[in-house]
Backbone atoms as SQL, in Angstrom:
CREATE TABLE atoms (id INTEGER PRIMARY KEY, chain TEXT, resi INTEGER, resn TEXT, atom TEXT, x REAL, y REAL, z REAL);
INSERT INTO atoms VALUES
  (1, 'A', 1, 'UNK', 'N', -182.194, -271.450, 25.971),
  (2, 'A', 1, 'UNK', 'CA', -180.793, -271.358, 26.331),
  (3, 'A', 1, 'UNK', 'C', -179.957, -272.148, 25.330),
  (4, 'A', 2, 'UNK', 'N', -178.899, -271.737, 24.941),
  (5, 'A', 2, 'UNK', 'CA', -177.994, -272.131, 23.860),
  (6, 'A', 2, 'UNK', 'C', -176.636, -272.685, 25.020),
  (7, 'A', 3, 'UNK', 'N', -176.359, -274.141, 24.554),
  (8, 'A', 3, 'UNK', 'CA', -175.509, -274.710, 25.699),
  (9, 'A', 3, 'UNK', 'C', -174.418, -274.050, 24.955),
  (10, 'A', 4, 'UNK', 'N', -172.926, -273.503, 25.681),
  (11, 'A', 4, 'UNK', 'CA', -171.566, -274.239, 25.000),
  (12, 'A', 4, 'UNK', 'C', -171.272, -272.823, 23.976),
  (13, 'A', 5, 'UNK', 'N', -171.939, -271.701, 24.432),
  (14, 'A', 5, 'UNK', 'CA', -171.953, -270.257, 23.870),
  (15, 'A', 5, 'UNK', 'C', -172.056, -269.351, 24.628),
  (16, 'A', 6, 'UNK', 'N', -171.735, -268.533, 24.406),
  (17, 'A', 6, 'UNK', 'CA', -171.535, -267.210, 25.600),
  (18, 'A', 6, 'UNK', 'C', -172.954, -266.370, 25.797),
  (19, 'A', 7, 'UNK', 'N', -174.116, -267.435, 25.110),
  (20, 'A', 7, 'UNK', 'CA', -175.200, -266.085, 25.418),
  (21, 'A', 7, 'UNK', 'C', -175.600, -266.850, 26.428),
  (22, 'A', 8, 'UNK', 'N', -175.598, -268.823, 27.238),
  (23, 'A', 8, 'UNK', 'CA', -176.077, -269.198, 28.198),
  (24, 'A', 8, 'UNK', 'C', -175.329, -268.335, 29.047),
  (25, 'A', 9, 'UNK', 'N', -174.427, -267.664, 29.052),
  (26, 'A', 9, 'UNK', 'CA', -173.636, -267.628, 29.942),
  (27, 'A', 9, 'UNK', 'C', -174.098, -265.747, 30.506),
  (28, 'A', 10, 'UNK', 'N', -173.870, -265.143, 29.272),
  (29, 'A', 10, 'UNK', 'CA', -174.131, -263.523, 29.313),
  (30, 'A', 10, 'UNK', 'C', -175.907, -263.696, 28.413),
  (31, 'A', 11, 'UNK', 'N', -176.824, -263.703, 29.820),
  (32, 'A', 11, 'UNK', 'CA', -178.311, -263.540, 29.218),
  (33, 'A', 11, 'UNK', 'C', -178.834, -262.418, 28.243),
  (34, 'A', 12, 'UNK', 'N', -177.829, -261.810, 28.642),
  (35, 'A', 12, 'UNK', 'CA', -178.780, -260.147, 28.007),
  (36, 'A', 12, 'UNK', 'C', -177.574, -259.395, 26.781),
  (37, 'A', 13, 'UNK', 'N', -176.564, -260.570, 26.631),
  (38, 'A', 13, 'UNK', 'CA', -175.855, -260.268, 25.084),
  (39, 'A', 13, 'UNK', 'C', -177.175, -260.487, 24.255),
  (40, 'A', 14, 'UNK', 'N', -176.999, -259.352, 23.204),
  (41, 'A', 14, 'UNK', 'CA', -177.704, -259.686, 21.472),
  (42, 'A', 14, 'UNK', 'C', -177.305, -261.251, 21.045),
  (43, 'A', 15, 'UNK', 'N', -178.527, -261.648, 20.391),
  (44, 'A', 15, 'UNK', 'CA', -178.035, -262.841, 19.644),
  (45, 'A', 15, 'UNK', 'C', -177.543, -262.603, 18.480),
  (46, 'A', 16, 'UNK', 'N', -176.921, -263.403, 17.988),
  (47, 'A', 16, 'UNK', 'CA', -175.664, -262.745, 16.611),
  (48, 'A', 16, 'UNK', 'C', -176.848, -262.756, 15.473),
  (49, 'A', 17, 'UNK', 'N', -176.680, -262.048, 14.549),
  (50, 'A', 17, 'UNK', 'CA', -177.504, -261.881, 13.190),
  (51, 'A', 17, 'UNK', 'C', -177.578, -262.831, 12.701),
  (52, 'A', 18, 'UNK', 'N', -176.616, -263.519, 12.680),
  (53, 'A', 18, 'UNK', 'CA', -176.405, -264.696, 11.630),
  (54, 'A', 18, 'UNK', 'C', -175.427, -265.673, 11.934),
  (55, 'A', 19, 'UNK', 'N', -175.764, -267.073, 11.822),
  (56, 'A', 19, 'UNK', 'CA', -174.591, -268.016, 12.126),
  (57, 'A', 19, 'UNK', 'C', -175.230, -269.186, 11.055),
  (58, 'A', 20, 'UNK', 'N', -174.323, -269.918, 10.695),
  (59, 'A', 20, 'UNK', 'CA', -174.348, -271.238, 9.874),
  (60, 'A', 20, 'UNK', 'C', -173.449, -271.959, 9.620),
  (61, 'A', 21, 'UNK', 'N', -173.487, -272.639, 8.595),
  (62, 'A', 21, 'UNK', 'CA', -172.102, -273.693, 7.805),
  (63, 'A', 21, 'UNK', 'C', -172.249, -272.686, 6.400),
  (64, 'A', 22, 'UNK', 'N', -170.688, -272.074, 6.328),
  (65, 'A', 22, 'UNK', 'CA', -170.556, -271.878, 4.859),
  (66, 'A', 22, 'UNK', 'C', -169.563, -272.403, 4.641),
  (67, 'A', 23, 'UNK', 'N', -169.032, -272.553, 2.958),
  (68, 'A', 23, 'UNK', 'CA', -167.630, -273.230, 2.824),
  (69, 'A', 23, 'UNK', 'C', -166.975, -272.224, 2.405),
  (70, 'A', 24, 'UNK', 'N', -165.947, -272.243, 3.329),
  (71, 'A', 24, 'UNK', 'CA', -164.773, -270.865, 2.746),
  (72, 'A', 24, 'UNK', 'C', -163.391, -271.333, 2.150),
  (73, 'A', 25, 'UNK', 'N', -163.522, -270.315, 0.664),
  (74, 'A', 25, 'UNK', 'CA', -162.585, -270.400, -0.012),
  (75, 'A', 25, 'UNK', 'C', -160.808, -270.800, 0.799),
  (76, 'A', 26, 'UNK', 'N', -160.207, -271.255, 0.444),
  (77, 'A', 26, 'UNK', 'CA', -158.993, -271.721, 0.993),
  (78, 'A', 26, 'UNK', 'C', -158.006, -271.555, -0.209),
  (79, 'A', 27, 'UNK', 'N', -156.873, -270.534, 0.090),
  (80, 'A', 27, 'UNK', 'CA', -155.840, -270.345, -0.951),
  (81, 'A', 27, 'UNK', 'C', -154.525, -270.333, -0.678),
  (82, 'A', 28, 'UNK', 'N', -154.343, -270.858, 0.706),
  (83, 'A', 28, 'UNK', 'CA', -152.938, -270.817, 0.880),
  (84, 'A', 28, 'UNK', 'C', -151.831, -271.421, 0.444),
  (85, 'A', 29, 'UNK', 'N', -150.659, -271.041, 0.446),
  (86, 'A', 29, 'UNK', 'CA', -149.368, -271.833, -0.380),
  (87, 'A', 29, 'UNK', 'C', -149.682, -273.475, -0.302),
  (88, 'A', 30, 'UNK', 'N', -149.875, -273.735, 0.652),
  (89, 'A', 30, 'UNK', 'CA', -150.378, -275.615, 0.771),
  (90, 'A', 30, 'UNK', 'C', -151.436, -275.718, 0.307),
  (91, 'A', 31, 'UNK', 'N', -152.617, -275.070, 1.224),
  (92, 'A', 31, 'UNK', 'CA', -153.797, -275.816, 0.165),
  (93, 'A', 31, 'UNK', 'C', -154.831, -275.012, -0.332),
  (94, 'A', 32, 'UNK', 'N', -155.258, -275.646, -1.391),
  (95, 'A', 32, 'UNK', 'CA', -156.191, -274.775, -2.081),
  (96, 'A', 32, 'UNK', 'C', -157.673, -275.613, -2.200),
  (97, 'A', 33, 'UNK', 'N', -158.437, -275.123, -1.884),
  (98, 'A', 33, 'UNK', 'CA', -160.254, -275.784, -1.998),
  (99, 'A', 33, 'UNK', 'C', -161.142, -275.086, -1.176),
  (100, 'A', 34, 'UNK', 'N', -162.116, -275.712, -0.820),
  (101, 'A', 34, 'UNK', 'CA', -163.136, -274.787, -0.061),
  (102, 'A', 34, 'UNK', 'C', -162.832, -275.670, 1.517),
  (103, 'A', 35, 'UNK', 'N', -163.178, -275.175, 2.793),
  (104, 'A', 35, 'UNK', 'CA', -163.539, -275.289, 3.397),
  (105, 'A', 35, 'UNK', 'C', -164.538, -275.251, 3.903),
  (106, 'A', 36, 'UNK', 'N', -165.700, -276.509, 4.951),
  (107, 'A', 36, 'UNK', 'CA', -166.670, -275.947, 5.731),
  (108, 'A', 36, 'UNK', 'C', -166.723, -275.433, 7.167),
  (109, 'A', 37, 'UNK', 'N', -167.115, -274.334, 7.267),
  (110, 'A', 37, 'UNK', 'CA', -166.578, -273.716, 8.513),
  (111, 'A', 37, 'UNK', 'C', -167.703, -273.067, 9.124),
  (112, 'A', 38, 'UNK', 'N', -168.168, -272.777, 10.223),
  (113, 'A', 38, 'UNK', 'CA', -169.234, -272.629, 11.261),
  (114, 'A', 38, 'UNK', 'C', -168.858, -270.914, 11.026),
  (115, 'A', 39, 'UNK', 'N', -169.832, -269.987, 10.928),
  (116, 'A', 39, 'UNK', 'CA', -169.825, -268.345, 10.526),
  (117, 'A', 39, 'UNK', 'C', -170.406, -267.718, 11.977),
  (118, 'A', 40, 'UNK', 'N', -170.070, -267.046, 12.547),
  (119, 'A', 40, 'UNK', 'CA', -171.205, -266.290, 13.241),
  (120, 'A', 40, 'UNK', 'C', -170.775, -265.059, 12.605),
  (121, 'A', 41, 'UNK', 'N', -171.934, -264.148, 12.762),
  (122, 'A', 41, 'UNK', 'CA', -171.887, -262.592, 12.214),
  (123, 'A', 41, 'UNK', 'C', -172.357, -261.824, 13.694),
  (124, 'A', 42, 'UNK', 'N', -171.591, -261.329, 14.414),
  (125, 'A', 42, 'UNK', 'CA', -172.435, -261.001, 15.668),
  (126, 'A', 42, 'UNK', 'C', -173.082, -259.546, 15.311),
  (127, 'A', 43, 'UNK', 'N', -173.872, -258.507, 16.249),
  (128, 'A', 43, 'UNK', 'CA', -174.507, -257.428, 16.057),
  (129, 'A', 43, 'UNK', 'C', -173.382, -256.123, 15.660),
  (130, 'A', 44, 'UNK', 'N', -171.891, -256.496, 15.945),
  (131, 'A', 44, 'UNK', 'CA', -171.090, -255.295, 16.161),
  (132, 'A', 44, 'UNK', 'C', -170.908, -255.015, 15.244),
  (133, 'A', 45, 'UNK', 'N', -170.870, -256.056, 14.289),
  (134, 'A', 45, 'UNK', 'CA', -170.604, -256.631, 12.777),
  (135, 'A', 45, 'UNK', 'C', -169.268, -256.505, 12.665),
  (136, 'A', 46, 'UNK', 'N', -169.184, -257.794, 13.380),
  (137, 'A', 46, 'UNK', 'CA', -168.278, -258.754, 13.015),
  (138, 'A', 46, 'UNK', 'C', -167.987, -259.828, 13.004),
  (139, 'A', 47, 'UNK', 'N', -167.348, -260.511, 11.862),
  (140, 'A', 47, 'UNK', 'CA', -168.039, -261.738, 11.298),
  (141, 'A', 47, 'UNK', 'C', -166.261, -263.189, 12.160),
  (142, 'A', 48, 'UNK', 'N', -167.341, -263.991, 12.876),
  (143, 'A', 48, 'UNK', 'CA', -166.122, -264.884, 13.574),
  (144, 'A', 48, 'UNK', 'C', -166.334, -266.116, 12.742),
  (145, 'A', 49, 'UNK', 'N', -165.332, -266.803, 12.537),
  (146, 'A', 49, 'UNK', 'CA', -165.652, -268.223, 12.399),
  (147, 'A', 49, 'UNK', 'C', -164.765, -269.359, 13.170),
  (148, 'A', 50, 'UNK', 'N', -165.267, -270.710, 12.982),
  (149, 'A', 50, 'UNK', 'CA', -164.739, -271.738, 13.843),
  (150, 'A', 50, 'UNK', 'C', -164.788, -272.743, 13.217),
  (151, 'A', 51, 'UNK', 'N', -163.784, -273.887, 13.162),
  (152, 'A', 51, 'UNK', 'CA', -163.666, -275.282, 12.628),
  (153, 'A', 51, 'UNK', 'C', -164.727, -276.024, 12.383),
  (154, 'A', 52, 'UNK', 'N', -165.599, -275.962, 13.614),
  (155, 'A', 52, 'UNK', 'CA', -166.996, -276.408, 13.953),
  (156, 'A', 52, 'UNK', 'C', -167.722, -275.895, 14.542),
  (157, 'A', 53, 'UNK', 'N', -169.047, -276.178, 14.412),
  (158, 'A', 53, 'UNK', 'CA', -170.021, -275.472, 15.651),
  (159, 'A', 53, 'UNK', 'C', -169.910, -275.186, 16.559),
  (160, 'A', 54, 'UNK', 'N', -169.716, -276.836, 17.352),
  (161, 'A', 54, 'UNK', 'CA', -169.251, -277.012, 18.738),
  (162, 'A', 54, 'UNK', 'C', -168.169, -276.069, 19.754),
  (163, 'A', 55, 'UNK', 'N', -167.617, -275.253, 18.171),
  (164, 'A', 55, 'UNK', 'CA', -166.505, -274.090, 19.057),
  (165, 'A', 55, 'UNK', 'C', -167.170, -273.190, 19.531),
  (166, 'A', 56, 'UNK', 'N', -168.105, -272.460, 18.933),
  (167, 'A', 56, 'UNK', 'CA', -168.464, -271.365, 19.249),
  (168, 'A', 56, 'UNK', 'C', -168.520, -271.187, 20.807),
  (169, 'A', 57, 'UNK', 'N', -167.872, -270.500, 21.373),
  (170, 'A', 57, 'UNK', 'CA', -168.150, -270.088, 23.055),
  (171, 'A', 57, 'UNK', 'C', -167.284, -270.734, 23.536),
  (172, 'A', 58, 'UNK', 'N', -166.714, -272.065, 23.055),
  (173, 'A', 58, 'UNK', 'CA', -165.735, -272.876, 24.084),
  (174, 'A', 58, 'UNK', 'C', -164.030, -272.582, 23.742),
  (175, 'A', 59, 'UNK', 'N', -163.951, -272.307, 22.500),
  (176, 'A', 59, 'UNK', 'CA', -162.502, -271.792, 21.443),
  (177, 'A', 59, 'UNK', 'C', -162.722, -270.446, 21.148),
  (178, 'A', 60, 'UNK', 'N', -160.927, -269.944, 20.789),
  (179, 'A', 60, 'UNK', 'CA', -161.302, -268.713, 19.814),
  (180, 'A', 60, 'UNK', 'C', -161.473, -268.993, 18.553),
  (181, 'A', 61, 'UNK', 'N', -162.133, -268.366, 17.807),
  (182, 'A', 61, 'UNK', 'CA', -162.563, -268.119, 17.073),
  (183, 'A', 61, 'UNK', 'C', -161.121, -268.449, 15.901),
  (184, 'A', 62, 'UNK', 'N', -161.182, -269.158, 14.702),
  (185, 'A', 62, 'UNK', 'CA', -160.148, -268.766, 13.755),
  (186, 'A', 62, 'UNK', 'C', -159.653, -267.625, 12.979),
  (187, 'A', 63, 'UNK', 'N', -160.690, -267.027, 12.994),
  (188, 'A', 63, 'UNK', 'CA', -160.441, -265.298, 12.617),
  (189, 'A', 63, 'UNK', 'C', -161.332, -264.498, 12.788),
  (190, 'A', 64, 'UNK', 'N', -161.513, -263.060, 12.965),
  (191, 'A', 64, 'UNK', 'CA', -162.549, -262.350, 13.455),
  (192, 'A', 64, 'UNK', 'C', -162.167, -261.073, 12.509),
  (193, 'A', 65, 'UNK', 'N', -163.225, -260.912, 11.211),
  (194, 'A', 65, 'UNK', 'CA', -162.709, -259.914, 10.831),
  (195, 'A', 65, 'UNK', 'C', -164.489, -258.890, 10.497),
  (196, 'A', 66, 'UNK', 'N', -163.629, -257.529, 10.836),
  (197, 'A', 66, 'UNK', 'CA', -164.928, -256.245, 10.927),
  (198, 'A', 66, 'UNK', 'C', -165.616, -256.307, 9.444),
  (199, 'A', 67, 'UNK', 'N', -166.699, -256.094, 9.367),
  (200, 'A', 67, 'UNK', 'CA', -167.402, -255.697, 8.079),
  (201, 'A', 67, 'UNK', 'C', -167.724, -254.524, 7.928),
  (202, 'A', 68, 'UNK', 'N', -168.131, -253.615, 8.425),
  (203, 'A', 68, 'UNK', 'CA', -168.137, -252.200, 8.313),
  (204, 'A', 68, 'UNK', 'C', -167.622, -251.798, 7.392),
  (205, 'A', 69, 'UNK', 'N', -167.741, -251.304, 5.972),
  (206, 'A', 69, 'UNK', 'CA', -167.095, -250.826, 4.906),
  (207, 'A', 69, 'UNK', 'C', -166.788, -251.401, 3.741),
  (208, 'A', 70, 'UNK', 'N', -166.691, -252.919, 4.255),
  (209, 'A', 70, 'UNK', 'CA', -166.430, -254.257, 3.522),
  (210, 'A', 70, 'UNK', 'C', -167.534, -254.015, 1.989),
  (211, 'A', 71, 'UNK', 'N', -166.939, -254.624, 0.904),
  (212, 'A', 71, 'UNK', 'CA', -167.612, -254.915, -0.605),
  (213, 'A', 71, 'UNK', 'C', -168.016, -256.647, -0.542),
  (214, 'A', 72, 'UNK', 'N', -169.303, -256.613, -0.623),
  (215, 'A', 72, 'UNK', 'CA', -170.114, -257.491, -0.638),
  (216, 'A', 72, 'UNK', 'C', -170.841, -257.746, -1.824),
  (217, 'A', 73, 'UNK', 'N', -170.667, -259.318, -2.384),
  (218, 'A', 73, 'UNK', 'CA', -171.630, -258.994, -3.600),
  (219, 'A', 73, 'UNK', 'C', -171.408, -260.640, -4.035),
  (220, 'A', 74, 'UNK', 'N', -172.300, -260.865, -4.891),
  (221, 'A', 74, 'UNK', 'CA', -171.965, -262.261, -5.205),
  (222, 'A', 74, 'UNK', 'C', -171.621, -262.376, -6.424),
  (223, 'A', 75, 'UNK', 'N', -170.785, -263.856, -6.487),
  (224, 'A', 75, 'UNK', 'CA', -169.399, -263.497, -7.528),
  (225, 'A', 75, 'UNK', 'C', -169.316, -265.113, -8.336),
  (226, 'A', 76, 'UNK', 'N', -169.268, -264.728, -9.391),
  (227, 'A', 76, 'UNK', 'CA', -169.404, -265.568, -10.540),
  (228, 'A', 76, 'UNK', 'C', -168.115, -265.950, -11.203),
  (229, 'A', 77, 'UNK', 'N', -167.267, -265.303, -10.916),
  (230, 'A', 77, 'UNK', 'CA', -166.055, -265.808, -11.241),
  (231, 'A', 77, 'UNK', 'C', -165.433, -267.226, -11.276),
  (232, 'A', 78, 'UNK', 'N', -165.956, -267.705, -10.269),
  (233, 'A', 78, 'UNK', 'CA', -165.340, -269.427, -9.628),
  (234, 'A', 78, 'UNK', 'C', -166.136, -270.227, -10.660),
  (235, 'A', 79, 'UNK', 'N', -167.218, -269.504, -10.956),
  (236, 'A', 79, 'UNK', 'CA', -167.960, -270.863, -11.784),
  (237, 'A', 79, 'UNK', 'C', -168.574, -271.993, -10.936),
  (238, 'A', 80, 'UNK', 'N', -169.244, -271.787, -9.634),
  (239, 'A', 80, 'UNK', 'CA', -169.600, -272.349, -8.704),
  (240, 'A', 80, 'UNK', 'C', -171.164, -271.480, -8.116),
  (241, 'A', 81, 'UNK', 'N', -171.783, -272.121, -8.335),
  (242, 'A', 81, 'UNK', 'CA', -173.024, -271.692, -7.510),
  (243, 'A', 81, 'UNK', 'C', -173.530, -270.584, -6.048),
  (244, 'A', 82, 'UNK', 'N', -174.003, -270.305, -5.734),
  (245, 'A', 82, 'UNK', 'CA', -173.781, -269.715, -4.444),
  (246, 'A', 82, 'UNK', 'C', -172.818, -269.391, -3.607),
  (247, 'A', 83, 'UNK', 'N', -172.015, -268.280, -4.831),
  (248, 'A', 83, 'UNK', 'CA', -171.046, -267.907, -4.097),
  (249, 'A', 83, 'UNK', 'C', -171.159, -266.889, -4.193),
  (250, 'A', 84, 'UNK', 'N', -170.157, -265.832, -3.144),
  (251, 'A', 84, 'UNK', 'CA', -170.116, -264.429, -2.449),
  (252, 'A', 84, 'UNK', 'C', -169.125, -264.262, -1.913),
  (253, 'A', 85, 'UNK', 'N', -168.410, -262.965, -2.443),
  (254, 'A', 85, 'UNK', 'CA', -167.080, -262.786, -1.613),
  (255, 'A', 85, 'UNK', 'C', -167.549, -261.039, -0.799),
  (256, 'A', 86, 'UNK', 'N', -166.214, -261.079, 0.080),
  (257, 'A', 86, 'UNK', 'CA', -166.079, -260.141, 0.898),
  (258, 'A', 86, 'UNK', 'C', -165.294, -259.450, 1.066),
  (259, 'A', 87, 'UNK', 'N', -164.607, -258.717, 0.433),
  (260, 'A', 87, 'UNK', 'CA', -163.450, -257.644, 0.719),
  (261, 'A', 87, 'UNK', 'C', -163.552, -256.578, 2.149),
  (262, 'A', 88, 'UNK', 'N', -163.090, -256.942, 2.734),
  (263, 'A', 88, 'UNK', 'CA', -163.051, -255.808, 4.062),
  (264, 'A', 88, 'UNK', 'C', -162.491, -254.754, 3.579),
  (265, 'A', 89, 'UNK', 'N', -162.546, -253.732, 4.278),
  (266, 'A', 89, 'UNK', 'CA', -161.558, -252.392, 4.372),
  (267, 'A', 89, 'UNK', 'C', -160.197, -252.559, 4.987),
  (268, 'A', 90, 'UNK', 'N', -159.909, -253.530, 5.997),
  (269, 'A', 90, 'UNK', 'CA', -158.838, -253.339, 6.743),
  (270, 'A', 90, 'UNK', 'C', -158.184, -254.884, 5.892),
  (271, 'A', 91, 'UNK', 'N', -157.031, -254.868, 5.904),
  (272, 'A', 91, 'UNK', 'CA', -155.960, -255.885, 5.503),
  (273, 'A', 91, 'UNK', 'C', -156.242, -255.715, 4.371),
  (274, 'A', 92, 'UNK', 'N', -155.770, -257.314, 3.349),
  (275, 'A', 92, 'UNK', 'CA', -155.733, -257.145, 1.513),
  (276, 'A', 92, 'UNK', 'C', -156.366, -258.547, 1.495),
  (277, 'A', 93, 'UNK', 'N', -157.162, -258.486, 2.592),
  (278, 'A', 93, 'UNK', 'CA', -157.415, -259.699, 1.673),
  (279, 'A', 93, 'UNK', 'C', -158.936, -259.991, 0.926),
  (280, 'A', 94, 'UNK', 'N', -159.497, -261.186, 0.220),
  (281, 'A', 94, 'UNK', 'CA', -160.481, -261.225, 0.099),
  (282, 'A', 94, 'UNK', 'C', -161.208, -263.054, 0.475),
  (283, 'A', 95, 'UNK', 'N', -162.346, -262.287, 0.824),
  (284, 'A', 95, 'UNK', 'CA', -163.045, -263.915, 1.517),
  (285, 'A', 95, 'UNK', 'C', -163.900, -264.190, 0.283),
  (286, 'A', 96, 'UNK', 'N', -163.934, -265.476, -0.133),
  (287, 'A', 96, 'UNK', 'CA', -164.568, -266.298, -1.028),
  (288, 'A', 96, 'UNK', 'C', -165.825, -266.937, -0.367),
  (289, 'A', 97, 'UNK', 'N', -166.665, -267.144, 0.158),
  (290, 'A', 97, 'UNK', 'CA', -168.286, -268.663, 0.454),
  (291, 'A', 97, 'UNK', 'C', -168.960, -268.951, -0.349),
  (292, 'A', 98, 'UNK', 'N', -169.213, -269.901, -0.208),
  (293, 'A', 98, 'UNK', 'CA', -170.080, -270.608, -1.098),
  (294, 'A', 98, 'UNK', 'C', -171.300, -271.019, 0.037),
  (295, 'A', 99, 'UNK', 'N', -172.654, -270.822, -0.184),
  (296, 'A', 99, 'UNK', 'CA', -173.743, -271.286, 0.435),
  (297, 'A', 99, 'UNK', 'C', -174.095, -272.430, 0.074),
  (298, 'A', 100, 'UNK', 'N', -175.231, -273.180, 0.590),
  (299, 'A', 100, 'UNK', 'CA', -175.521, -274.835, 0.075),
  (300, 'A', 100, 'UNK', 'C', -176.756, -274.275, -1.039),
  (301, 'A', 101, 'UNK', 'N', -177.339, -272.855, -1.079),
  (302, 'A', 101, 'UNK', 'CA', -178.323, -272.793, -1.638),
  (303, 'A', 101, 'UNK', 'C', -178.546, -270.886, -2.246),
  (304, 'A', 102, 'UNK', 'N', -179.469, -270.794, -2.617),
  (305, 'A', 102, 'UNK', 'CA', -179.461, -269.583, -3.148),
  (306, 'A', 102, 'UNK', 'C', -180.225, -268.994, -1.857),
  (307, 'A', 103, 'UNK', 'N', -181.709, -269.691, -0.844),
  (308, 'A', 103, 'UNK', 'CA', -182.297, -268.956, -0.054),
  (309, 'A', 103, 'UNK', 'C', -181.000, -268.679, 1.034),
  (310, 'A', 104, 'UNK', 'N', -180.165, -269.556, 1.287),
  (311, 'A', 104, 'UNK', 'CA', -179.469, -269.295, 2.102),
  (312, 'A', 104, 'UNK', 'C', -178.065, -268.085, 1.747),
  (313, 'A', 105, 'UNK', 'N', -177.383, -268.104, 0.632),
  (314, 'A', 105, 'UNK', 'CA', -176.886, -266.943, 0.357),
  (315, 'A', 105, 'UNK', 'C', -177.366, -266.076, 0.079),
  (316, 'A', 106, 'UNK', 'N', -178.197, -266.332, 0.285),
  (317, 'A', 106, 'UNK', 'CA', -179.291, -264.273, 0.173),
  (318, 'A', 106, 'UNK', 'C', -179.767, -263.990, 1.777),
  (319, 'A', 107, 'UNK', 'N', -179.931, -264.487, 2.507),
  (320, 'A', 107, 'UNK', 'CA', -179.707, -265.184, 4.159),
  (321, 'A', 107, 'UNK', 'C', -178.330, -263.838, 4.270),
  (322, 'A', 108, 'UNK', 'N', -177.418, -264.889, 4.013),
  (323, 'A', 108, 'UNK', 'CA', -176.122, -263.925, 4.313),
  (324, 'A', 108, 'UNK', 'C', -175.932, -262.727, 4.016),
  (325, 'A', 109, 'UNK', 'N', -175.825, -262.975, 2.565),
  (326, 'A', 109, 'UNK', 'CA', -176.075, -261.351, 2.036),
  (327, 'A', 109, 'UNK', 'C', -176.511, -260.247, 2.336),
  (328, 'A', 110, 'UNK', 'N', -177.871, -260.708, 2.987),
  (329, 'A', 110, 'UNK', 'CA', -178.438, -259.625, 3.613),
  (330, 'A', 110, 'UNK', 'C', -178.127, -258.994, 5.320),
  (331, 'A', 111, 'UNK', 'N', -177.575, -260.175, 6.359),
  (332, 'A', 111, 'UNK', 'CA', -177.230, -259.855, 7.213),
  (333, 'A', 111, 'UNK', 'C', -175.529, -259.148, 7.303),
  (334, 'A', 112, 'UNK', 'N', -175.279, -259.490, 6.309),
  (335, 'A', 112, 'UNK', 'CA', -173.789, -258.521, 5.886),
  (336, 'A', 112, 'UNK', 'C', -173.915, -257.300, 5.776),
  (337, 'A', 113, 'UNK', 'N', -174.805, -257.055, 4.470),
  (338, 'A', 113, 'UNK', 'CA', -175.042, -255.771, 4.016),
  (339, 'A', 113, 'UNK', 'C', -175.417, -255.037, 5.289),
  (340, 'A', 114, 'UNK', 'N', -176.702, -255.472, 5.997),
  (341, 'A', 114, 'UNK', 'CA', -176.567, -254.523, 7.271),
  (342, 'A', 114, 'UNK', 'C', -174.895, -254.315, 8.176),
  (343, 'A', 115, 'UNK', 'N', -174.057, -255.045, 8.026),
  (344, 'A', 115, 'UNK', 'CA', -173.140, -255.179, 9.009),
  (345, 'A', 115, 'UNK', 'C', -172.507, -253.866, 7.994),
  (346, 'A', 116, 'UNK', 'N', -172.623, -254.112, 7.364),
  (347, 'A', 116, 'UNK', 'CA', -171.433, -253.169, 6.400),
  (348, 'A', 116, 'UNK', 'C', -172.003, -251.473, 6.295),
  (349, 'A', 117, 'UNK', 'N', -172.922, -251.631, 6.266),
  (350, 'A', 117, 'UNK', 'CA', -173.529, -249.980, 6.453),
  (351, 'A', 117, 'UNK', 'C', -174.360, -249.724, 7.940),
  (352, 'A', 118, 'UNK', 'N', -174.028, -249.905, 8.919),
  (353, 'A', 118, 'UNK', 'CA', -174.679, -249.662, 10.268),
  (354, 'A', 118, 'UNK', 'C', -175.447, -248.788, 10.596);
């Protein structure tokens, strides 16, 4: 049983594909750097995140955006290690992460790619 998440709560929800700490790119008019931010990727594929762990199940989520269609790939541009961005289909925007490691952005990578072609 997972305390402080909605699967103690709903037994027979899927457990999400994927959850961790990645650091997400941050570009807004104020600030610019990475953030570390708690990921879940659930089965519907779609990818939530939260300030901290501890949110998951107790907060909403800071953004919840679909992957289905989304361009996935890892990206060398930043000049930073284990990174991977995400272009969705819906809105303009694009997501930047950085992993702590290469096993772990290939981790992601791969539970995306399924999200993105279902």
């Amino acid at each position: 049983m997972i305390v402080g998440s909605d699967i103690s709560r709903y037994p027979n929800t899927p457990r999400p594909t994927c959850r961790g700490y990645l650091h997400k790119r941050t570009q807004s008019a104020i600030l610019k750097g990475w953030r570390k931010r708690w990921f879940v990727l659930k089965h519907n594929g779609y990818l939530h995140y939260y300030k901290h762990k501890k949110d998951e199940g107790k907060c909403r989520p800071l953004e919840v955006t679909k992957l289905e269609g989304a361009e996935i790939g890892v990206d060398t541009s930043l000049g930073k290690p284990f990174v991977f961005k995400c272009i969705p289909q819906t809105g303009n925007r694009s997501f930047y992460f950085c992993a702590t490691s290469n096993q772990e952005m290939k981790r992601w990578l791969e539970a995306m790619e399924k999200a993105v072609h279902p």
